[in-house]
C-alpha positions in Angstrom: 0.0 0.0 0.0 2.3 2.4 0.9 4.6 1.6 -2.2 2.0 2.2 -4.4 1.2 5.5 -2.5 5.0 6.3 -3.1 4.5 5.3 -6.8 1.9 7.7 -7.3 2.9 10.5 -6.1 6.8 10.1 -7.8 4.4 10.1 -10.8 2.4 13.4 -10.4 5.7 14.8 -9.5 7.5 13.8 -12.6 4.3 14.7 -14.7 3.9 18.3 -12.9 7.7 19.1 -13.6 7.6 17.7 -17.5 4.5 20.2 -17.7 6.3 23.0 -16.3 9.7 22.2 -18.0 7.8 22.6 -21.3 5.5 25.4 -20.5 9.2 27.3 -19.8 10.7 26.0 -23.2 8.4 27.0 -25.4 7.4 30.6 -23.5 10.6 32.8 -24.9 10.5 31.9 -28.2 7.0 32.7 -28.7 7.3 36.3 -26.7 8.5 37.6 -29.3 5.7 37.1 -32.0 4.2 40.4 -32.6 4.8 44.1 -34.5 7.5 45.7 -32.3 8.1 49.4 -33.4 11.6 51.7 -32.9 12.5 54.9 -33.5 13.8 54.4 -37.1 12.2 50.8 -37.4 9.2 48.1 -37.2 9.9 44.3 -37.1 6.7 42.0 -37.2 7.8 38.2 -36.2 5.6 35.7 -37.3 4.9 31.9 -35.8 6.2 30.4 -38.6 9.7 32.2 -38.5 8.9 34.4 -41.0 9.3 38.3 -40.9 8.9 42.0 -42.0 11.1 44.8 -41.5 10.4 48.2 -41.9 12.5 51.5 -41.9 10.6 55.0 -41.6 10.0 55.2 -44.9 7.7 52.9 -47.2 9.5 50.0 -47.5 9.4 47.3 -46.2 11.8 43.3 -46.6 10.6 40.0 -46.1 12.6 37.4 -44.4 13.1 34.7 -41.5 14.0 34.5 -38.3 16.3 32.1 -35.8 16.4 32.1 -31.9 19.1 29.8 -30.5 19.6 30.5 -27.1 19.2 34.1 -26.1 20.5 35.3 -30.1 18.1 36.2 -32.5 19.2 35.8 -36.0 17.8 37.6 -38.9 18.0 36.3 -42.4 17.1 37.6 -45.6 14.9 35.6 -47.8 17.0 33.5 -50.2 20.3 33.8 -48.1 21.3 31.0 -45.7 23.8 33.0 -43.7 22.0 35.9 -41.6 22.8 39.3 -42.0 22.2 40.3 -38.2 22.6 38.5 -35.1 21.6 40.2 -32.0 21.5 39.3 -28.3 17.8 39.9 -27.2 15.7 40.3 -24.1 12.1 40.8 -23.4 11.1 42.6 -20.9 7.0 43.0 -20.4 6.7 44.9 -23.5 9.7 46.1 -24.5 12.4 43.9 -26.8 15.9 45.2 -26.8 18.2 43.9 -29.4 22.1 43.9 -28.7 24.6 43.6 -31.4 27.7 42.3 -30.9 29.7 46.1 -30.5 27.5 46.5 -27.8 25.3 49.1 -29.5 21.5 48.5 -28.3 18.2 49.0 -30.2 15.0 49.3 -28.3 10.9 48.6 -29.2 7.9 48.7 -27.8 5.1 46.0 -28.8 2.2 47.2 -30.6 -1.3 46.0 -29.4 
């Protein structure tokens, strides 16, 4: 009786962490999914790893996106090397993108 006790509650403890553990995994990776506008700039991140970019003027480039880690690559569409990688943290609703010299870019998710 009270191995079988033992046995059930090991389970609902592995189960409860496994649900947790996946919850977490999946969570920063889909933060940033959304329009977030800069000063100078708009990037839209889409689900399926596609993107837009936008400067101030009309114009606007397709492309993809890669997050490994806590980088967030950004690829043109056709190109297999990306032409920006970044360092990025989300913070409520604010993304702040760090290149590698250390300059910073900041946006503001749009609603």
């Amino acid at each position: 009786m009270k191995k079988q006790i033992l046995k059930s509650a090991v389970c609902c403890l592995l189960l409860a962490i496994m649900v947790f553990s996946l919850a977490g995994c999946s969570s920063p990776k889909n933060a940033i999914v959304g329009k977030w506008v800069g000063s100078f700039e708009t990037y839209t991140f889409y689900d399926d790893h596609t993107l837009k970019y936008s400067d101030s003027g009309d114009s606007s480039t397709p492309g993809t996106y890669s997050i490994v880690n806590d980088q967030l690559e950004l690829f043109e569409n056709g190109k297999t090397a990306p032409v920006n990688v970044f360092h990025y943290k989300i913070e409520g609703n604010e993304l702040t993108l760090t290149r590698e010299d250390g300059a910073q870019f900041k946006f503001k998710k749009e609603k």
